[in-house]
N, CA, C and O atoms as CSV, one atom per row, in Angstrom:
chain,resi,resn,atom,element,x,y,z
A,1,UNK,N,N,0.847,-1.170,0.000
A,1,UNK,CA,C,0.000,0.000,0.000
A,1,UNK,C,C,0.898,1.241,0.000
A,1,UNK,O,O,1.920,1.356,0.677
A,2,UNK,N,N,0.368,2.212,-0.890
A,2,UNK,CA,C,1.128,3.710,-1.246
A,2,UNK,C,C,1.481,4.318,0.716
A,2,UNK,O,O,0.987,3.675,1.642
A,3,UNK,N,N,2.103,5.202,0.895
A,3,UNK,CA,C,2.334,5.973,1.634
A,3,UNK,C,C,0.903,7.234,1.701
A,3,UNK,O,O,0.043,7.576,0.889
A,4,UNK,N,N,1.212,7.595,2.980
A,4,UNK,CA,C,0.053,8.533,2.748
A,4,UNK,C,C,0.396,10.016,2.442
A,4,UNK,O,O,0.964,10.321,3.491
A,5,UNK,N,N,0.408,10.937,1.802
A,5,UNK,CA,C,0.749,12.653,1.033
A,5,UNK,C,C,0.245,13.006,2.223
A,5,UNK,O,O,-0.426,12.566,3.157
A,6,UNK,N,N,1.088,14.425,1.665
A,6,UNK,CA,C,0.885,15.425,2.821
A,6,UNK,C,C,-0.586,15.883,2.602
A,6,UNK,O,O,-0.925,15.623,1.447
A,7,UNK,N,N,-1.684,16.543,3.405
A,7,UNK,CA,C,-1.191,16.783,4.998
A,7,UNK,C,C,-1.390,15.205,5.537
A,7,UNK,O,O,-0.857,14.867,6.595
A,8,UNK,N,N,-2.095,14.368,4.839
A,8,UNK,CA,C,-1.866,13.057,5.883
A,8,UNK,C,C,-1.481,12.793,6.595
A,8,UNK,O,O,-2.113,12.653,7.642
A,9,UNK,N,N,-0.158,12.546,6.489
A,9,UNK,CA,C,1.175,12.053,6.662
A,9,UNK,C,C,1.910,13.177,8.178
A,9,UNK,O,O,2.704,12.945,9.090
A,10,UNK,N,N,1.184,14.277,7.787
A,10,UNK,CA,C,1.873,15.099,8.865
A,10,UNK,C,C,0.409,15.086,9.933
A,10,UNK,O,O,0.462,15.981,10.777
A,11,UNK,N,N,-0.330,14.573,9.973
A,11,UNK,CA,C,-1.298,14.615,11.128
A,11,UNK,C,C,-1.359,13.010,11.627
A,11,UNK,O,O,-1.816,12.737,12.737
A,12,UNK,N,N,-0.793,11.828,10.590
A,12,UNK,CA,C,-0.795,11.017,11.266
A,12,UNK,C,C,0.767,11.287,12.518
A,12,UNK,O,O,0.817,10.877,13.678
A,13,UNK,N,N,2.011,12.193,11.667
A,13,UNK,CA,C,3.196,12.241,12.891
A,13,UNK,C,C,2.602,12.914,14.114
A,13,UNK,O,O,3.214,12.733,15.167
A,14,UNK,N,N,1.470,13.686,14.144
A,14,UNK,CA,C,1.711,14.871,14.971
A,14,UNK,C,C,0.391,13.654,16.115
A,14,UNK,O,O,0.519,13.669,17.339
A,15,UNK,N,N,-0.414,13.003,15.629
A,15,UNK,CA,C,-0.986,11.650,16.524
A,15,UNK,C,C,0.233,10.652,17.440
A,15,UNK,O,O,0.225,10.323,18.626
A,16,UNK,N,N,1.278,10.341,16.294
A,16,UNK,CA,C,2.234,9.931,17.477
A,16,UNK,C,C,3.003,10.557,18.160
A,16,UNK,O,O,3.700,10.006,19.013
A,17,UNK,N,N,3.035,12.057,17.877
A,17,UNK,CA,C,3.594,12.821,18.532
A,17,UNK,C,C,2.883,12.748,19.962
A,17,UNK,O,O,3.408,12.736,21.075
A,18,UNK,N,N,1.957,12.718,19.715
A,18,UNK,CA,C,0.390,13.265,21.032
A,18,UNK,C,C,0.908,11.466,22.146
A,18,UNK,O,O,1.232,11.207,23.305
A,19,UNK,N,N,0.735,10.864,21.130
A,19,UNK,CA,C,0.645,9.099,21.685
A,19,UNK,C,C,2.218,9.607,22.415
A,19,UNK,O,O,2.339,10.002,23.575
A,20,UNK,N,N,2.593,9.562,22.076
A,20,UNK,CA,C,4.551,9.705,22.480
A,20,UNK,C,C,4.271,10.611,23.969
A,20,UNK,O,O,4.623,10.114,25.039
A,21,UNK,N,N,3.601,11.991,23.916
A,21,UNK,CA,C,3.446,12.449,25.087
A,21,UNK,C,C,2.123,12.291,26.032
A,21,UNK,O,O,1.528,13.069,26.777
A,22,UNK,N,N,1.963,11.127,25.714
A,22,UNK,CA,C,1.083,10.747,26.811
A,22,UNK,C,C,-0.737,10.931,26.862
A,22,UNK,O,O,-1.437,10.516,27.786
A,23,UNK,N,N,-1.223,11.625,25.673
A,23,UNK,CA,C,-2.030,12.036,24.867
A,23,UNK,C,C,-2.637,11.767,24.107
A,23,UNK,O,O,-2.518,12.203,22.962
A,24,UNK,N,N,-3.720,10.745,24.578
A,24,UNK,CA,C,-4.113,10.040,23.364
A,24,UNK,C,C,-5.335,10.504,22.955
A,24,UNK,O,O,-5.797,9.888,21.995
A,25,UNK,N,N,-6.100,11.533,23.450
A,25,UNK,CA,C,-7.132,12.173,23.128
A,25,UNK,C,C,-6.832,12.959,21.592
A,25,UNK,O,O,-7.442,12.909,20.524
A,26,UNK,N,N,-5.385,13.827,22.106
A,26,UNK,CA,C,-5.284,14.707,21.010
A,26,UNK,C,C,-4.938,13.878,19.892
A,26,UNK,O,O,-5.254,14.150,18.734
A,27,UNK,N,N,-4.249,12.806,20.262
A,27,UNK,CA,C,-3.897,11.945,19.235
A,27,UNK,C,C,-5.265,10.993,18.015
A,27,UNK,O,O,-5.225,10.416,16.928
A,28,UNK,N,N,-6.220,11.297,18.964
A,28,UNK,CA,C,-7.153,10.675,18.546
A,28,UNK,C,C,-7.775,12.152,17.593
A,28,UNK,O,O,-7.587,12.168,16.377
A,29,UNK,N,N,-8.170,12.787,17.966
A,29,UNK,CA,C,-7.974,14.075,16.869
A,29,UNK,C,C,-7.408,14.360,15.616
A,29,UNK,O,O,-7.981,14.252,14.531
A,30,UNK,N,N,-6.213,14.741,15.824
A,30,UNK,CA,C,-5.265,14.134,14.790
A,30,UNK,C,C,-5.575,13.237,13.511
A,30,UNK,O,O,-5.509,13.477,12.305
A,31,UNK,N,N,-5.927,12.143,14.224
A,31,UNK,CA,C,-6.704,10.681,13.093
A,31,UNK,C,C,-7.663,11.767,12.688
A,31,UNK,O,O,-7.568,12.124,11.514
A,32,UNK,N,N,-8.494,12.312,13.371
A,32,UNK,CA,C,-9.818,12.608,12.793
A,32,UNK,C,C,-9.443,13.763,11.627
A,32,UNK,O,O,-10.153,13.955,10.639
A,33,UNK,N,N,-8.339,14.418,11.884
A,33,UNK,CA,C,-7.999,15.283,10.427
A,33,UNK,C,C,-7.670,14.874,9.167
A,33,UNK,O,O,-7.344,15.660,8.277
A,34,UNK,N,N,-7.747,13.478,9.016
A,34,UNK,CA,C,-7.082,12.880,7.994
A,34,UNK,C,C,-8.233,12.552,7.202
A,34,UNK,O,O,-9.429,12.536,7.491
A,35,UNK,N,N,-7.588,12.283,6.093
A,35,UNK,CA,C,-9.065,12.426,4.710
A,35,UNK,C,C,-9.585,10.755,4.756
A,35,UNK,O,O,-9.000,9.706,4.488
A,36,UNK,N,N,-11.227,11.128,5.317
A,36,UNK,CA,C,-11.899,9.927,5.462
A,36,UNK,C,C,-11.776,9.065,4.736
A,36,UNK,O,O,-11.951,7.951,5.228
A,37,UNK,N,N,-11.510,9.119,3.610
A,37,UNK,CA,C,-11.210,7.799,2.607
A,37,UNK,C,C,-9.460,6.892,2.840
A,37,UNK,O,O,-8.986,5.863,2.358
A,38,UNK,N,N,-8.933,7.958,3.842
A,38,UNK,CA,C,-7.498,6.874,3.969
A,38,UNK,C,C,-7.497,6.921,5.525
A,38,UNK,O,O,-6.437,7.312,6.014
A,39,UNK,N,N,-8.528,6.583,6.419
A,39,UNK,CA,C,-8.651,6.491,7.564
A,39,UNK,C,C,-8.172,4.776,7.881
A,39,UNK,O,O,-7.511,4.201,8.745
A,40,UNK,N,N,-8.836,4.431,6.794
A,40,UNK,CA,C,-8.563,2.939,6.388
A,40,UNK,C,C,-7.320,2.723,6.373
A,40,UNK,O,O,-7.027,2.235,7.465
A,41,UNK,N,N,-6.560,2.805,5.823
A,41,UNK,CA,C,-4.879,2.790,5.594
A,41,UNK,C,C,-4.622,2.086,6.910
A,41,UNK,O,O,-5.144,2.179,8.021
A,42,UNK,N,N,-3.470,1.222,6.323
A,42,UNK,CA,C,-2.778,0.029,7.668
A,42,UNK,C,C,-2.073,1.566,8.415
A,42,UNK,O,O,-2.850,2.195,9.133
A,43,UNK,N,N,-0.940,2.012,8.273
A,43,UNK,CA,C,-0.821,2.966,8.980
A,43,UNK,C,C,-1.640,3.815,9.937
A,43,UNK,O,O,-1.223,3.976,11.084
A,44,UNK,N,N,-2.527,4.245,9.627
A,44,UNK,CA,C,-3.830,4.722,10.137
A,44,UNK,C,C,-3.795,3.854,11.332
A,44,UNK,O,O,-3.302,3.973,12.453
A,45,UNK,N,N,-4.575,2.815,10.645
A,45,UNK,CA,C,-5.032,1.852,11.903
A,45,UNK,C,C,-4.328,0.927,12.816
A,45,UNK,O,O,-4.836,0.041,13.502
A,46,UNK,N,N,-3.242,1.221,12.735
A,46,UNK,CA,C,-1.677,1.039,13.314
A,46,UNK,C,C,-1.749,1.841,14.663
A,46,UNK,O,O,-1.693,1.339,15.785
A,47,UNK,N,N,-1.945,3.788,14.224
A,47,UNK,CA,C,-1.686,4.658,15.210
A,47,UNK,C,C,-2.895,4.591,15.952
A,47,UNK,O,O,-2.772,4.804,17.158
A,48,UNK,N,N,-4.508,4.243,15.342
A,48,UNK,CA,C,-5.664,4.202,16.144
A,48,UNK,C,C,-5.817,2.923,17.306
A,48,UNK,O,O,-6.636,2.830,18.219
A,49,UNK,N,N,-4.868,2.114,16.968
A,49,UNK,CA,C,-5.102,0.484,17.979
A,49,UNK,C,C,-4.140,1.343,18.850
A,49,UNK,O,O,-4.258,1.313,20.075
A,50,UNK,N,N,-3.401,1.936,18.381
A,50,UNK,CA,C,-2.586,2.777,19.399
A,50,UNK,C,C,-3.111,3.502,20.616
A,50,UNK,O,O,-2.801,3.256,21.782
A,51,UNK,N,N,-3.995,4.481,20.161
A,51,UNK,CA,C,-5.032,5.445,20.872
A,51,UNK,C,C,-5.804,4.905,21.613
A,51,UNK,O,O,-5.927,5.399,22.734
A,52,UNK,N,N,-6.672,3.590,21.227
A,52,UNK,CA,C,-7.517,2.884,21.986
A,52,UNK,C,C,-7.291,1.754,22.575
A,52,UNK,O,O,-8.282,1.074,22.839
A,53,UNK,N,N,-5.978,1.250,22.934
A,53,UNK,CA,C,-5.039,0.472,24.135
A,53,UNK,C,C,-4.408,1.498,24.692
A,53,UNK,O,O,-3.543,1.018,25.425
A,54,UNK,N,N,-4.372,3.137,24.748
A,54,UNK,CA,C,-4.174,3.800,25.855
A,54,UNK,C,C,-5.292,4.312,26.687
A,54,UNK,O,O,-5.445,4.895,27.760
A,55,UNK,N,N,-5.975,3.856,25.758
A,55,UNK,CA,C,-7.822,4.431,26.567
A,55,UNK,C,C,-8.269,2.464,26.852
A,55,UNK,O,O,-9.439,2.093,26.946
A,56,UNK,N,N,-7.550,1.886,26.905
A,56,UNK,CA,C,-8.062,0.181,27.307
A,56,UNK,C,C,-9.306,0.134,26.877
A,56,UNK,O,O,-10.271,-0.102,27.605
A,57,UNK,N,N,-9.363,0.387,25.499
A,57,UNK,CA,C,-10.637,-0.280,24.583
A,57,UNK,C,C,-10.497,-1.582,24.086
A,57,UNK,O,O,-10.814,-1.829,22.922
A,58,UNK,N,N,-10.151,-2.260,24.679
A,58,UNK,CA,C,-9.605,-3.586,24.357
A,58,UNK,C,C,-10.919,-4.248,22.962
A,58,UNK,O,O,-10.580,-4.743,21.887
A,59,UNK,N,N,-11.612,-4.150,23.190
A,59,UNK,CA,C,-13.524,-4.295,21.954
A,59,UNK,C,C,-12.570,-4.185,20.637
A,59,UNK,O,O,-12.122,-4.909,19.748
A,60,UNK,N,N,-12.537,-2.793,21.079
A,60,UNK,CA,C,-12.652,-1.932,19.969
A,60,UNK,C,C,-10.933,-2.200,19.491
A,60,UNK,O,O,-10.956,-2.659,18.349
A,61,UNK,N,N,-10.257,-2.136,19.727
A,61,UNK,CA,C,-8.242,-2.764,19.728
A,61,UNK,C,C,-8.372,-4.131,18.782
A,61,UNK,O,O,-7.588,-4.459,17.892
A,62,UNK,N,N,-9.628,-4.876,19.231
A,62,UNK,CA,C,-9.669,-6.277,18.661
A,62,UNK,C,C,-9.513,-6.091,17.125
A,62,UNK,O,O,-8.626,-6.277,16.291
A,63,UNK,N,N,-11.001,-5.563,17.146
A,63,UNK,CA,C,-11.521,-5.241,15.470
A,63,UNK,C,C,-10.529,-3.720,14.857
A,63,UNK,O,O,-10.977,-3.045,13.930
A,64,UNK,N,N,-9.767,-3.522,15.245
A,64,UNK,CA,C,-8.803,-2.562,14.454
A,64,UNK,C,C,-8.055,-4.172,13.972
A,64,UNK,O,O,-8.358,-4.945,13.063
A,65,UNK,N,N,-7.075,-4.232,14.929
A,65,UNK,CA,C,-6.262,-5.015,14.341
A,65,UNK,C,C,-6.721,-6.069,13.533
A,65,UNK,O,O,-5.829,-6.391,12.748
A,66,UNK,N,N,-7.636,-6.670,13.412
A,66,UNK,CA,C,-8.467,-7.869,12.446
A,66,UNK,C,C,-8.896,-6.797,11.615
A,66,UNK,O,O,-9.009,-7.593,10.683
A,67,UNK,N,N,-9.184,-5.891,11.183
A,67,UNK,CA,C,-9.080,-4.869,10.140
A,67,UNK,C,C,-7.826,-4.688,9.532
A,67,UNK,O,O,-7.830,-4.522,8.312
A,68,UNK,N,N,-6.179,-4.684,10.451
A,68,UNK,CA,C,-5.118,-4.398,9.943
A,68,UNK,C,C,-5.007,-6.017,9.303
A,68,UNK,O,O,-5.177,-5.996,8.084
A,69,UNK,N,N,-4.840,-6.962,9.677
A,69,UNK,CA,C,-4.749,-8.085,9.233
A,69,UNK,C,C,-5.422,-8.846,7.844
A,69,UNK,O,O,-4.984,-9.875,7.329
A,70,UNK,N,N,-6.461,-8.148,7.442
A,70,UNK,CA,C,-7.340,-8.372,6.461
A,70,UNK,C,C,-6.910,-7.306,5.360
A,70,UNK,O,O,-7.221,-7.368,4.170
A,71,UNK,N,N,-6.382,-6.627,5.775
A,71,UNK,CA,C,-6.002,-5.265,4.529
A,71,UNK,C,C,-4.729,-5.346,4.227
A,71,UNK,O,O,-4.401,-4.898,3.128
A,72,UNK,N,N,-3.390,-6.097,5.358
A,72,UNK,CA,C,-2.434,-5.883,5.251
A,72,UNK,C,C,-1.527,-7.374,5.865
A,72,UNK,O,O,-0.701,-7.259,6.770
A,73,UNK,N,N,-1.796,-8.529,5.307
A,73,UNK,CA,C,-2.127,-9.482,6.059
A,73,UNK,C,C,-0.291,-10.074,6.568
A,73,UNK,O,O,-0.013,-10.979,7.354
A,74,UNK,N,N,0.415,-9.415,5.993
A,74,UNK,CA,C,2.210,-9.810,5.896
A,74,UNK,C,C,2.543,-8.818,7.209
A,74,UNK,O,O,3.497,-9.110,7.931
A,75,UNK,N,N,1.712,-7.623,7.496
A,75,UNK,CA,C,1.990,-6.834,8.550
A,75,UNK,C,C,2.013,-7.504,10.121
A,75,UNK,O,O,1.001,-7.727,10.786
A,76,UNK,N,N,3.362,-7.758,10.531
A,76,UNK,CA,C,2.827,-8.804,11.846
A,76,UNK,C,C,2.377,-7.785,13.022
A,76,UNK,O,O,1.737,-8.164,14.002
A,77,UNK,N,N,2.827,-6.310,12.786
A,77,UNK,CA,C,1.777,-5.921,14.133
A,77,UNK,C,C,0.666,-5.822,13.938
A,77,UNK,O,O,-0.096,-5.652,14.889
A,78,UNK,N,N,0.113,-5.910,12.408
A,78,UNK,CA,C,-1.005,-6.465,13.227
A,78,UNK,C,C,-1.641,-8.050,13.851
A,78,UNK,O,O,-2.653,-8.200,14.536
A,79,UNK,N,N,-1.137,-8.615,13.593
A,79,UNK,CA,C,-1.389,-9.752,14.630
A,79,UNK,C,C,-1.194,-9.485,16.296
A,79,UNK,O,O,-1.880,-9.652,17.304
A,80,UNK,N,N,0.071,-9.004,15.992
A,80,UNK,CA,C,0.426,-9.018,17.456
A,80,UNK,C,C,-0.657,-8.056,18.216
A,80,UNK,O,O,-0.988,-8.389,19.354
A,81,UNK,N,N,-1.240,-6.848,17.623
A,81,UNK,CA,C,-2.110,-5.935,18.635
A,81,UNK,C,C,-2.805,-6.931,18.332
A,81,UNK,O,O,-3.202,-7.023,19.493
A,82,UNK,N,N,-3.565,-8.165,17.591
A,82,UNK,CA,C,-4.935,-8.424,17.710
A,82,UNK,C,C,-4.900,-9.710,19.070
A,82,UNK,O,O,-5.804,-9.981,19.860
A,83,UNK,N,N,-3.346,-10.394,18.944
A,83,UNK,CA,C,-3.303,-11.017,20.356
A,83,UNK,C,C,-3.488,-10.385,21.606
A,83,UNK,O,O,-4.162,-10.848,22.526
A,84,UNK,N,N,-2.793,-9.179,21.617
A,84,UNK,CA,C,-2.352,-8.551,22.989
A,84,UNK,C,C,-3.830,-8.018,23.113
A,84,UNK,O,O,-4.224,-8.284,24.249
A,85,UNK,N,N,-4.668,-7.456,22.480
A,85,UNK,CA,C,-5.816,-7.088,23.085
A,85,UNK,C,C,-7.019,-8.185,23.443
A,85,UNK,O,O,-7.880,-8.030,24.309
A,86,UNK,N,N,-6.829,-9.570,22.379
A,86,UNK,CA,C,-7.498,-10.379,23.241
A,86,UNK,C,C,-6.894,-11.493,24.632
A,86,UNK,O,O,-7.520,-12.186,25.434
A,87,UNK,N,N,-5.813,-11.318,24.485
A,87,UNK,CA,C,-4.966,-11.408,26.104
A,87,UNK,C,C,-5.576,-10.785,27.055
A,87,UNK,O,O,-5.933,-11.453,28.026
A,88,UNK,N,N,-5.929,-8.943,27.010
A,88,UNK,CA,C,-6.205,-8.000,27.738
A,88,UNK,C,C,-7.772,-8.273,28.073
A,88,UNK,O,O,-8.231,-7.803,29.114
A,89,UNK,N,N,-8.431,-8.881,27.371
A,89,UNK,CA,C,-9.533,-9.441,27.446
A,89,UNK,C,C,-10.256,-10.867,28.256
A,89,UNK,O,O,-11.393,-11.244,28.540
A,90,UNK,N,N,-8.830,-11.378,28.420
A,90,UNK,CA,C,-8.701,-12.832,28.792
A,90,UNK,C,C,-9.428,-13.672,27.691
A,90,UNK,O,O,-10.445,-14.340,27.878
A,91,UNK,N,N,-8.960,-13.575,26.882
A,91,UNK,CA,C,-9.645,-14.486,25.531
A,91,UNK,C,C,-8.381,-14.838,24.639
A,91,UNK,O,O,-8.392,-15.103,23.437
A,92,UNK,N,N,-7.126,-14.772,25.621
A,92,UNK,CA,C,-5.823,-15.719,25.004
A,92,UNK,C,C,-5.768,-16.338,23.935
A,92,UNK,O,O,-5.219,-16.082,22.863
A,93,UNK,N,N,-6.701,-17.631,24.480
A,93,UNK,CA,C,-6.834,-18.702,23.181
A,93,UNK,C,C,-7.755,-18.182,22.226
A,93,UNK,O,O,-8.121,-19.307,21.888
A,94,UNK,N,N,-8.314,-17.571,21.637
A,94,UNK,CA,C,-8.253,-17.192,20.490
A,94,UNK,C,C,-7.726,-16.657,19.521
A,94,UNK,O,O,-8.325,-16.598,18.447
């Protein structure tokens, strides 16, 4: 999958900027400036499983990453967030 153009690209840095300082509200913002049609983007939904395992949305962490996995299926974080949030869930074995 392409990279994402500016301003994309500079509101998805300035989300991990937010995630980096502890901020995942603003970071969650951030996402929301980005052009609804590449919200989708593995990147994207990379920095959003991000945002919502600092807010312990573990639900919602699941179905990102089984979203990253289906769009981007060679990408191993996403597997790994889709374990660690059903770990966080106690649903391991799945």
């Amino acid at each position: 999958m392409k990279p994402l153009g500016h301003p994309d690209s500079f509101h998805l840095q300035a989300a991990v900027g937010w995630l980096e300082l502890g901020n995942f509200t603003e970071a969650n913002e951030e996402l929301e400036n980005i052009t609804p049609q590449l919200r989708a983007h593995p990147d994207v939904r990379e920095v959003r499983w991000q945002v919502y395992a600092a807010a312990k949305k573990w639900e919602a962490c699941v179905d990102i990453a089984a979203a990253i996995t289906k769009l981007a299926p060679n990408r191993e974080l996403g597997w790994i967030h889709r374990s660690y949030a059903l770990h966080e869930l106690i649903r391991t074995e799945e």
